[in-house]
KOLTOR-165601 format. One record per residue (C-alpha): residue number from 1; residue in one letter; x, y, z. Coordinates in steps of 0.5 Angstrom, whole numbers, plus 500, padded with zeros to 3 digits. Last residue first. Layout:
N
@resi->NUM&resn->a&x->X&y->Y&z->Z
...
END
This chain:
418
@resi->418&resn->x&x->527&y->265&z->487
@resi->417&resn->x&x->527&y->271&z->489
@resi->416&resn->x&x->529&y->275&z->483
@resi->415&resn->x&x->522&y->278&z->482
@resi->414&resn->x&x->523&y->283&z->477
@resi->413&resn->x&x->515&y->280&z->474
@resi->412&resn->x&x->519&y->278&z->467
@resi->411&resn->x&x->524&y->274&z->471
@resi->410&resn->x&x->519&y->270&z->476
@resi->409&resn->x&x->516&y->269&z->470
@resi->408&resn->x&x->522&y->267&z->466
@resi->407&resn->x&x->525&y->264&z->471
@resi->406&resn->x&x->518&y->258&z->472
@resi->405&resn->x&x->519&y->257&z->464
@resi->404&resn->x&x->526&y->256&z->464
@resi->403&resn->x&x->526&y->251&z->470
@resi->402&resn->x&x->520&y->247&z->466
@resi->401&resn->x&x->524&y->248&z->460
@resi->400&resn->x&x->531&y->246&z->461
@resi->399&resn->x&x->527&y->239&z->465
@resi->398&resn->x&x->523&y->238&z->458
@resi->397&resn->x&x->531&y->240&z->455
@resi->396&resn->x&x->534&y->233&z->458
@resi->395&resn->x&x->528&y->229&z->455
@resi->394&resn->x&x->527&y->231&z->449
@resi->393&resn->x&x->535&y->230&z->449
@resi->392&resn->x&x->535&y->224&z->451
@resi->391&resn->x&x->530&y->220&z->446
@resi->390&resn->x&x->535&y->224&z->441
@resi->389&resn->x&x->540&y->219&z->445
@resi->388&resn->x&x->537&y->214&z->444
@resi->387&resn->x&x->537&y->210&z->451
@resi->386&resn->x&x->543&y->205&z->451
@resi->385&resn->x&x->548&y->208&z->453
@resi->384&resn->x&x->544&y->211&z->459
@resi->383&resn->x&x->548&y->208&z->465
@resi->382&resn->x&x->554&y->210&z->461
@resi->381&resn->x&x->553&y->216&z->460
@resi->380&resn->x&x->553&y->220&z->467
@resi->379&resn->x&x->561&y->218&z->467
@resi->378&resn->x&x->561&y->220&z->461
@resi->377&resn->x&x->558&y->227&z->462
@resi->376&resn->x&x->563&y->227&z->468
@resi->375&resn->x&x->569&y->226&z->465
@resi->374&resn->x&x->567&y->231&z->459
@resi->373&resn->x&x->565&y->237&z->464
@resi->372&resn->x&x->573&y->236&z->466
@resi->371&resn->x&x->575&y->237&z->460
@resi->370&resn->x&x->571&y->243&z->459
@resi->369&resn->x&x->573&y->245&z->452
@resi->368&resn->x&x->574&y->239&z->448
@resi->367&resn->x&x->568&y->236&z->452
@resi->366&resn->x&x->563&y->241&z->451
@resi->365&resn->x&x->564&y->241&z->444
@resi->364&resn->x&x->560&y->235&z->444
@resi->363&resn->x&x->553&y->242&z->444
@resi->362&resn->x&x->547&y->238&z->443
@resi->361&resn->x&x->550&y->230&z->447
@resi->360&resn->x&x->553&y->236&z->451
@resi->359&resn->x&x->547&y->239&z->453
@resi->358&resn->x&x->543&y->234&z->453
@resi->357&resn->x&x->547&y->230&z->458
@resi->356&resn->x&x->547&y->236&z->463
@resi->355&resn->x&x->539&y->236&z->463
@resi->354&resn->x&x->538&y->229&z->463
@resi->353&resn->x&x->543&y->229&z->469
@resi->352&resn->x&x->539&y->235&z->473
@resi->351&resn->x&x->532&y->231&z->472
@resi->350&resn->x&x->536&y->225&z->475
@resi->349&resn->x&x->537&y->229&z->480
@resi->348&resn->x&x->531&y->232&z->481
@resi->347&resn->x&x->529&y->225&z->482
@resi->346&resn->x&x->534&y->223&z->487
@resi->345&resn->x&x->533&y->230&z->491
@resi->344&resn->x&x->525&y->229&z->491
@resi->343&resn->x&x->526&y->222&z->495
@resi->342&resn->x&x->524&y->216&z->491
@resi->341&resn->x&x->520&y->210&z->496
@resi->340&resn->x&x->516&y->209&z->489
@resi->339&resn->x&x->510&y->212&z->493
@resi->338&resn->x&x->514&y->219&z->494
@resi->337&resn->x&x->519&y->219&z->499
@resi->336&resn->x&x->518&y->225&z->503
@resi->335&resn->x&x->526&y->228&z->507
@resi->334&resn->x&x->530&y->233&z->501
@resi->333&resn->x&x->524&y->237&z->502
@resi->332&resn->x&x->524&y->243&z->497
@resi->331&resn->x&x->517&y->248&z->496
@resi->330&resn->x&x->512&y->247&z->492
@resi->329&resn->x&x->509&y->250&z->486
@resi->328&resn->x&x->512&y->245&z->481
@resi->327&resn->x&x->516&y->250&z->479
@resi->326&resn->x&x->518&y->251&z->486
@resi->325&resn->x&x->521&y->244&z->486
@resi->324&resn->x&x->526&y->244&z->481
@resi->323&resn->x&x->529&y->251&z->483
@resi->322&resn->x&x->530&y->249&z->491
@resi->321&resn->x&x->533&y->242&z->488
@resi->320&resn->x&x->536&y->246&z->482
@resi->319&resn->x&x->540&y->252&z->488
@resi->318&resn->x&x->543&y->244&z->490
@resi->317&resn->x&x->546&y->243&z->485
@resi->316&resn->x&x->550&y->249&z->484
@resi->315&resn->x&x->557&y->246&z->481
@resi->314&resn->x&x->553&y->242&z->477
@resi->313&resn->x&x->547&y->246&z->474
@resi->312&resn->x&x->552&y->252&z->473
@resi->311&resn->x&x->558&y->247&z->470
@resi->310&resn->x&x->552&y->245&z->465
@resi->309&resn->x&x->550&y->251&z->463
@resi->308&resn->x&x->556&y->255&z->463
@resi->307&resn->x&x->559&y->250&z->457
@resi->306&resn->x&x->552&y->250&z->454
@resi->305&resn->x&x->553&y->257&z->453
@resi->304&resn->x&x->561&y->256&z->452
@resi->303&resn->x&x->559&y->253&z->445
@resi->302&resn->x&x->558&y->260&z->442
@resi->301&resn->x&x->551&y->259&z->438
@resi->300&resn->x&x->550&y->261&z->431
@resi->299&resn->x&x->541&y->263&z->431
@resi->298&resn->x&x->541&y->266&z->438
@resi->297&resn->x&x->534&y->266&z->442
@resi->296&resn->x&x->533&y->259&z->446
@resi->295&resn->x&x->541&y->258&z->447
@resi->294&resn->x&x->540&y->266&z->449
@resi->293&resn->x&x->535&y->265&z->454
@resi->292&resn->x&x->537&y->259&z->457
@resi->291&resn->x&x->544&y->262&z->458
@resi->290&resn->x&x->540&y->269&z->461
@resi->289&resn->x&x->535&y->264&z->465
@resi->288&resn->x&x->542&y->260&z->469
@resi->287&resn->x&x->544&y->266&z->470
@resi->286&resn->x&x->539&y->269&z->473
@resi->285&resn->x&x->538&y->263&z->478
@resi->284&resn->x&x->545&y->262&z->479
@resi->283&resn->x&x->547&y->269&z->481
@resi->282&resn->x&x->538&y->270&z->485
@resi->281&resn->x&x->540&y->263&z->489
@resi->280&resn->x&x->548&y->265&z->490
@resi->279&resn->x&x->546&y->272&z->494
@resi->278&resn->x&x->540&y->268&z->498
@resi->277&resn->x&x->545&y->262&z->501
@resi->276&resn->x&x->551&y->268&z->503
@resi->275&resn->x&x->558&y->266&z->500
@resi->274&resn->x&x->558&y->269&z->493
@resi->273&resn->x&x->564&y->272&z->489
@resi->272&resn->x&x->569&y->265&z->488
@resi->271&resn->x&x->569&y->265&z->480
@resi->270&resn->x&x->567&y->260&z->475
@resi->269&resn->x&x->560&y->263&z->477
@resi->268&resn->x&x->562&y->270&z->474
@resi->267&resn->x&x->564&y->267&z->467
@resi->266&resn->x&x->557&y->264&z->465
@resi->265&resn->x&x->554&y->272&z->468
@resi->264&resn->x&x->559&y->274&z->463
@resi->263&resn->x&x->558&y->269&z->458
@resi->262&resn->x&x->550&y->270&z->458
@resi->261&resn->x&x->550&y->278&z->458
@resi->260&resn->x&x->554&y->277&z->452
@resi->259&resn->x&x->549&y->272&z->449
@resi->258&resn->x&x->544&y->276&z->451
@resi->257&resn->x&x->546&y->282&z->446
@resi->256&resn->x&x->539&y->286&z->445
@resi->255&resn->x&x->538&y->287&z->453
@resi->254&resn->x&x->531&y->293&z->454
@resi->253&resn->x&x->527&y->289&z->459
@resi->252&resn->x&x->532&y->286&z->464
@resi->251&resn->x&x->534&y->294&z->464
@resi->250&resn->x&x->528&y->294&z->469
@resi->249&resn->x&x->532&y->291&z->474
@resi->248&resn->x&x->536&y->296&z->477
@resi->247&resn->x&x->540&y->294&z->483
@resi->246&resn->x&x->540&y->287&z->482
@resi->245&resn->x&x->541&y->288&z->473
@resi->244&resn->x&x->547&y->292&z->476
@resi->243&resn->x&x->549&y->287&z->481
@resi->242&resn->x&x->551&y->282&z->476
@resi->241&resn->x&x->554&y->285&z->470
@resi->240&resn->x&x->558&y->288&z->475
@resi->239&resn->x&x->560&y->281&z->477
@resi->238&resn->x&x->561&y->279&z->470
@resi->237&resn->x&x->566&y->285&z->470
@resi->236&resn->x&x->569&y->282&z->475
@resi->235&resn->x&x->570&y->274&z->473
@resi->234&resn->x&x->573&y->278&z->467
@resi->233&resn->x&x->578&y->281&z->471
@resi->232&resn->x&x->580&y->274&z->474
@resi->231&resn->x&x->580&y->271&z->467
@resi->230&resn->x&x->584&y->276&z->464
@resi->229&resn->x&x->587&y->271&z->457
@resi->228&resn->x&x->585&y->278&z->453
@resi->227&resn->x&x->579&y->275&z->450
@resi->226&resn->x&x->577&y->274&z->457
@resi->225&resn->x&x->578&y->281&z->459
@resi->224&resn->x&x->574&y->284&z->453
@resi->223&resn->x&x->568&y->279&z->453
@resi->222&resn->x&x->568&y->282&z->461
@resi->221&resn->x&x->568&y->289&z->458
@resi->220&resn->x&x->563&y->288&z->454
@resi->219&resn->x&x->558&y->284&z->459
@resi->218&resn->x&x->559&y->290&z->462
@resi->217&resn->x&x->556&y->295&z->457
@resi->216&resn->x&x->551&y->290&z->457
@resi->215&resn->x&x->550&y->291&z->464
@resi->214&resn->x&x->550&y->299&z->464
@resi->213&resn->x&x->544&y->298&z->457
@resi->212&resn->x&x->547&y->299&z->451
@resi->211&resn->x&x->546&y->304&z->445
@resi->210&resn->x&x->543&y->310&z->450
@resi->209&resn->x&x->550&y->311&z->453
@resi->208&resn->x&x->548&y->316&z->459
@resi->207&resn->x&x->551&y->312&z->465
@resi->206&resn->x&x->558&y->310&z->460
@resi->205&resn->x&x->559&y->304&z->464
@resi->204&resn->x&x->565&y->305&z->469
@resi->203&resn->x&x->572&y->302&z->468
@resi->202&resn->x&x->575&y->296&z->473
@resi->201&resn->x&x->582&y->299&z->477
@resi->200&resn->x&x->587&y->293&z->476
@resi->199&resn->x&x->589&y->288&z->481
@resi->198&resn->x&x->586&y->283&z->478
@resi->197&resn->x&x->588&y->277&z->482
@resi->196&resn->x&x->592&y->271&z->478
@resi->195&resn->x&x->592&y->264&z->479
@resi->194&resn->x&x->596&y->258&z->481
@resi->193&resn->x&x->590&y->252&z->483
@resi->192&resn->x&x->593&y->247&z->489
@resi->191&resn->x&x->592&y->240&z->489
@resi->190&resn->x&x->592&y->235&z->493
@resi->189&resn->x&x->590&y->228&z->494
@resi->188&resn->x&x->595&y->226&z->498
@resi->187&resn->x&x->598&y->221&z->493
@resi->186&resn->x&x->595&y->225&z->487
@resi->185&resn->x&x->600&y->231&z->488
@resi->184&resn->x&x->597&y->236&z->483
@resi->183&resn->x&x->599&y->242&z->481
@resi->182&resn->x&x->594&y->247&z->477
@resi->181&resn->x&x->595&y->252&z->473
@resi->180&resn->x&x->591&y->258&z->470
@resi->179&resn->x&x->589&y->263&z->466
@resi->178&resn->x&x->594&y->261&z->460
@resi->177&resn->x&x->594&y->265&z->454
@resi->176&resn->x&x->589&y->261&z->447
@resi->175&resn->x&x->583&y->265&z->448
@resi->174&resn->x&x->583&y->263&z->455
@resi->173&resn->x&x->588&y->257&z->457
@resi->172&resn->x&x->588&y->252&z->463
@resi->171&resn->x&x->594&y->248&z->464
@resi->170&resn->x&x->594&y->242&z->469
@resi->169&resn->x&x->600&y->240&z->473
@resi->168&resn->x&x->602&y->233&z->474
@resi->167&resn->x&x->605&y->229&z->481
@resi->166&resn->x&x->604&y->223&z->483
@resi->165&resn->x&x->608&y->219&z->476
@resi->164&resn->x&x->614&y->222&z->479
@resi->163&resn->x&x->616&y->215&z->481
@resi->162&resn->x&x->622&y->215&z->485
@resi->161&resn->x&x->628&y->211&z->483
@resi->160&resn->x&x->634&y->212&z->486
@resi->159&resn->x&x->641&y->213&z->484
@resi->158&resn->x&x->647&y->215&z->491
@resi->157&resn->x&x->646&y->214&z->498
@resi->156&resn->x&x->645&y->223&z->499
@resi->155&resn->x&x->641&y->222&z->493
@resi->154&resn->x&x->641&y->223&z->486
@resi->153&resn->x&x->634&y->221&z->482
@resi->152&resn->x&x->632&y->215&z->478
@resi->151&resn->x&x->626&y->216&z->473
@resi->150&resn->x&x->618&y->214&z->474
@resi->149&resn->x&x->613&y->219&z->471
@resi->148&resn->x&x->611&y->226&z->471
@resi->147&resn->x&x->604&y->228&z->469
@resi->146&resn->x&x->603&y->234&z->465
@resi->145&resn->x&x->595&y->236&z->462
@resi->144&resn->x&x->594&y->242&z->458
@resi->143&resn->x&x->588&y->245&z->458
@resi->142&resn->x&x->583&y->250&z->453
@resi->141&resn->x&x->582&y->246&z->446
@resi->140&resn->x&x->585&y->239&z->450
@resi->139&resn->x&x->591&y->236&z->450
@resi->138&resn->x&x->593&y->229&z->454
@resi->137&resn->x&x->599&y->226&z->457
@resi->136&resn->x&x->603&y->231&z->456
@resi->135&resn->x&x->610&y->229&z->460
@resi->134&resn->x&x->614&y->231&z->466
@resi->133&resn->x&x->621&y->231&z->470
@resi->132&resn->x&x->619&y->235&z->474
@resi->131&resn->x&x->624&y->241&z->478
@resi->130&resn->x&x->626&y->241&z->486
@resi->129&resn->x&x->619&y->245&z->490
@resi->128&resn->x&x->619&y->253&z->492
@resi->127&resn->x&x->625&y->255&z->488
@resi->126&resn->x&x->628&y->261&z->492
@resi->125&resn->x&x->628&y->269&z->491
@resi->124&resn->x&x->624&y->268&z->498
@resi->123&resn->x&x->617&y->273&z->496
@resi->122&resn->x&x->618&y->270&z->488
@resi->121&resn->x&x->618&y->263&z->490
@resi->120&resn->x&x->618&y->259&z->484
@resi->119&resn->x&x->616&y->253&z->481
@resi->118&resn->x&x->619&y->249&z->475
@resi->117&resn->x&x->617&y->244&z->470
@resi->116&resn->x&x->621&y->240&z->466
@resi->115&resn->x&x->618&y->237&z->460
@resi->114&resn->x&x->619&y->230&z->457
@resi->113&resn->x&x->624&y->227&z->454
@resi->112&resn->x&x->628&y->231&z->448
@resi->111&resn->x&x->635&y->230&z->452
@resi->110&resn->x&x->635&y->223&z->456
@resi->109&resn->x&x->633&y->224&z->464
@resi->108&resn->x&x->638&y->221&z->469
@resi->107&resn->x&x->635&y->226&z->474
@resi->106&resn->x&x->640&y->231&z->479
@resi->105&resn->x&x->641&y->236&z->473
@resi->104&resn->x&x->635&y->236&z->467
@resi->103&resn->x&x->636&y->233&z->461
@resi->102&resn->x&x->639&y->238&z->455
@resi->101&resn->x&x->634&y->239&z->451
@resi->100&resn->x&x->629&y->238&z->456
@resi->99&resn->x&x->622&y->243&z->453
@resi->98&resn->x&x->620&y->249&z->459
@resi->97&resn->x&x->615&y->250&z->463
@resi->96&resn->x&x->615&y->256&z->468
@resi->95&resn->x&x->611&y->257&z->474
@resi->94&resn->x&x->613&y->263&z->477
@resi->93&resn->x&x->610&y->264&z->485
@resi->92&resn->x&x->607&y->271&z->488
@resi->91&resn->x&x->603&y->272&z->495
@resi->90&resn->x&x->596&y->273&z->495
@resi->89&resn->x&x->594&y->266&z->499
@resi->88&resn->x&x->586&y->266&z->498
@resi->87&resn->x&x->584&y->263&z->505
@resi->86&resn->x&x->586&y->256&z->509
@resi->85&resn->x&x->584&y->250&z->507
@resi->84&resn->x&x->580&y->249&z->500
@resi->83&resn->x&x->576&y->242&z->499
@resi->82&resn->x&x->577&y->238&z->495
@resi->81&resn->x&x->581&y->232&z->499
@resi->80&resn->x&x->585&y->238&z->500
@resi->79&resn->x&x->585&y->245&z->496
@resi->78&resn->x&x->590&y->249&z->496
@resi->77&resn->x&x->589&y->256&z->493
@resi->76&resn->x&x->594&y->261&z->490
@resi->75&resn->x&x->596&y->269&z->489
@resi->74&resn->x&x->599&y->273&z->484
@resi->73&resn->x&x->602&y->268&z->480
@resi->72&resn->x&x->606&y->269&z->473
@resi->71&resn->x&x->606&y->264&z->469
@resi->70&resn->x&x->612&y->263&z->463
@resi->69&resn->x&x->611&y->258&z->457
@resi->68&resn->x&x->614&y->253&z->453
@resi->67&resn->x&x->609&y->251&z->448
@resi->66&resn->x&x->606&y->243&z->448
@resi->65&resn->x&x->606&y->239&z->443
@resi->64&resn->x&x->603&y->232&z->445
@resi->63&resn->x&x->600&y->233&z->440
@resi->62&resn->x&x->602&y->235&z->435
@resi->61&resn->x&x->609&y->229&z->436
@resi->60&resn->x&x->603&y->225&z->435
@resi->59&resn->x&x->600&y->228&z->429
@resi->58&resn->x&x->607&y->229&z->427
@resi->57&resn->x&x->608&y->221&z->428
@resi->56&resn->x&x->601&y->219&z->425
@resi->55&resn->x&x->603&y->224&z->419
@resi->54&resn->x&x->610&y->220&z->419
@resi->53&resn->x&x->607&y->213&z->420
@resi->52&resn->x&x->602&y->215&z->414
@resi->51&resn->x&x->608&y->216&z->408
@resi->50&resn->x&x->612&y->210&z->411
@resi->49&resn->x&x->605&y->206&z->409
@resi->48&resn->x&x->604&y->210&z->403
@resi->47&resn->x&x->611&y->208&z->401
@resi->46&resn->x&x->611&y->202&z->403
@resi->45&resn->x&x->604&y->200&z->400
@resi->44&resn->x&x->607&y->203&z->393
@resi->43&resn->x&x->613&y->199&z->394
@resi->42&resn->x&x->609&y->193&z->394
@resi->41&resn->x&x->604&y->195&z->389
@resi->40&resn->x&x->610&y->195&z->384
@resi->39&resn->x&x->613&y->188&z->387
@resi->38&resn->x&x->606&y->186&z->385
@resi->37&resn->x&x->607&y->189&z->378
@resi->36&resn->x&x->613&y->187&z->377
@resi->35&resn->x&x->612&y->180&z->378
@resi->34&resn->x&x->606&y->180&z->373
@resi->33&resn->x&x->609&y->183&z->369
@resi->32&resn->x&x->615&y->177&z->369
@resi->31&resn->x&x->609&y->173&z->370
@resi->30&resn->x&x->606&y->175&z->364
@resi->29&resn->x&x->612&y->175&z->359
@resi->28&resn->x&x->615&y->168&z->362
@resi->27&resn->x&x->607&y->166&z->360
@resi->26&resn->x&x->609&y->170&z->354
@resi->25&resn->x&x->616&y->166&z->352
@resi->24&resn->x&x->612&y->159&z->355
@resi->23&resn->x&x->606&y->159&z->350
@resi->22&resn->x&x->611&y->161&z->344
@resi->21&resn->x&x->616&y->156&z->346
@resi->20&resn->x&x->609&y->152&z->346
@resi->19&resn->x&x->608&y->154&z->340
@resi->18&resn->x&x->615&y->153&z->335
@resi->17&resn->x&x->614&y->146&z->338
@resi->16&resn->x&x->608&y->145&z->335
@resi->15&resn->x&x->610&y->148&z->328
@resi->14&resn->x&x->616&y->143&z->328
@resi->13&resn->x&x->612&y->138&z->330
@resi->12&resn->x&x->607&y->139&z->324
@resi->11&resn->x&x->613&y->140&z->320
@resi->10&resn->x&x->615&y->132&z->321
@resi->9&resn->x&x->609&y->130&z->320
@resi->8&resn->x&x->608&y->133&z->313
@resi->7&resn->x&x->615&y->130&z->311
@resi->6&resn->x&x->614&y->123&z->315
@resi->5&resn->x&x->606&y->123&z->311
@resi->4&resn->x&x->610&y->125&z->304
@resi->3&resn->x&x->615&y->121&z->305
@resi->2&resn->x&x->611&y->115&z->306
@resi->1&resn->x&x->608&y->112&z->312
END
């Protein structure tokens, strides 16, 4: 090799070793980026997750907000088994909910738990039962549920668990003021409803008021009410609606605001106004024609028409069997079977069921205002799962039109004999 081989041999190594430094100073470069980079996203992973812990946290918190509130009870119903006992109390009760800031006297209870809720007894000027530890354990647009939960309470032999979780007390709203408040005790399936008695006069409807008809004037007065959170009221005024469309039927044919006629006569059923069999087949079946009526002719629906309907057909099933089969031209028997060894209730049954789960399957905000209605709908539901539900629509609505149809000619004709 001479000296110009060792020379030029020589340079060459140096330019290489020169490019691997090279190499190895930007792969350090690269994953020195590359780390930064990672750790980048890290840290940004971190912070949206922190970011969407705390809205899930005041989503939750939201959630399970409830307002402290004072209701003031003119009178209560006990119910046992489900069934009421005794008549209307009309005595007065406070019940009150107010946040744990500080715990609560007699429970080892940790301040910012839970609520307490409390029940007067105005008449004795005492509690009526030892405050409840409770807490929201669901929320609705128009209910609020409490449930009380296992806590130590003091006794005469010193701490104690007790299990609270057998009472609960549900709150219902009417346009956002509470309506009414129901006390469960689930171990002796019992409950008792607070309510509030109008005690108010009533308005009269304007007799030569030629922009409205009297009923519609009602209907007004009822929409007012319940605005105003006056369910009993508005109960009243529905029941005015009702007995002026008995008493003079021809305003059938003049009505424009059907809607409101609907939701007032909607409202009345929830009440307690009719004990005689003929009374509740005419309310039911006027009812259940003005809901049909305005659902059919309204263009921007109010959601408790389909609320109504289906609480309608639950609650008065019986009035349905009757109205089922006198729009088939024959009168109800509960006892023939037909050649599938089905009586007529079962398949007027599950006529009713295709009907209420097409009203909610149409109108899902069934189930945030009527919560009760929405356990009933899922129960229903999940025997037909696996139905389409368009399929149950059609069908639902067939059953709404064979009804309807048979109480627009009974309506139309003034004839509510139904």
């Amino acid at each position: 090799m001479g000296l110009f081989d060792f020379i030029f041999n020589s340079k060459k190594k140096e330019q290489e070793r020169l490019r691997l430094e090279e190499e190895k100073r930007h792969q350090k470069l690269e994953q020195e980026r590359i780390a930064r980079e990672r750790e980048r996203r890290l840290e940004e992973n971190r912070r949206k997750e922190q970011e969407r812990q705390a809205r899930l946290k005041a989503e939750h918190e939201q959630a399970e907000s409830l307002q402290p509130f004072t209701f003031k009870s003119n009178c209560h119903q006990r119910y046992e088994n489900g069934t009421p006992v005794k008549d209307l109390q009309e005595c007065l009760r406070t019940i009150s909910v107010v946040k744990n800031t500080n715990g609560c006297p007699g429970y080892r209870l940790q301040p910012g738990i839970g609520y307490i809720v409390k029940i007067y007894n105005d008449d004795l000027g005492k509690p009526n039962m030892s405050d409840k530890p409770m807490k929201v354990v669901r929320k609705t647009d128009t209910s609020v549920e409490l449930r009380g939960f296992p806590i130590e309470a003091q006794s005469p032999f010193g701490w104690q668990e007790v299990d609270y979780s057998v009472y609960g007390l549900n709150i219902h709203y009417e346009h956002g003021k509470v309506s009414k408040c129901v006390l469960h005790m689930y171990d002796r399936n019992t409950f008792i409803e607070y309510r509030v008695k109008n005690t108010q006069p009533l308005k009269k409807a304007e007799v030569n008021n030629t922009s409205s008809s009297e009923c519609e004037q009602y209907a007004q007065m009822a929409k007012k009410a319940a605005e105003d959170g006056n369910t009993s009221m508005a109960q009243q005024y529905g029941f005015k609606v009702y007995q002026s469309i008995i008493s003079n039927p021809s305003q059938i044919d003049i009505i424009r605001d059907t809607e409101n006629v609907a939701l007032a006569l909607g409202k009345l059923m929830e009440g307690e106004f009719f004990t005689d069999n003929d009374s509740i087949l005419k309310a039911v079946g006027l009812t259940y024609y003005f809901l049909c009526k305005a659902i059919e002719t309204t263009s921007e629906k109010d959601p408790y028409l389909y609320v109504y309907r289906f609480s309608t057909i639950w609650e008065y099933n019986k009035v349905f069997y009757h109205l089922f089969a006198h729009s088939e031209g024959v009168n109800y028997n509960p006892n023939p079977f037909d050649v599938f060894g089905q009586s007529s209730t079962a398949v007027y049954d599950h006529h009713m069921q295709g009907m209420q789960m097409a009203d909610v399957l149409t109108e899902p905000r069934v189930s945030r205002l009527d919560p009760a209605l929405g356990n009933i709908f899922n129960q229903m539901y999940a025997r037909y799962s696996s139905t389409p539900s368009q399929q149950i629509i059609n069908l639902g609505n067939k059953y709404h039109e064979q009804v309807y149809s048979y109480l627009k000619q009974k309506v139309k004709s003034h004839d509510f004999n139904f």
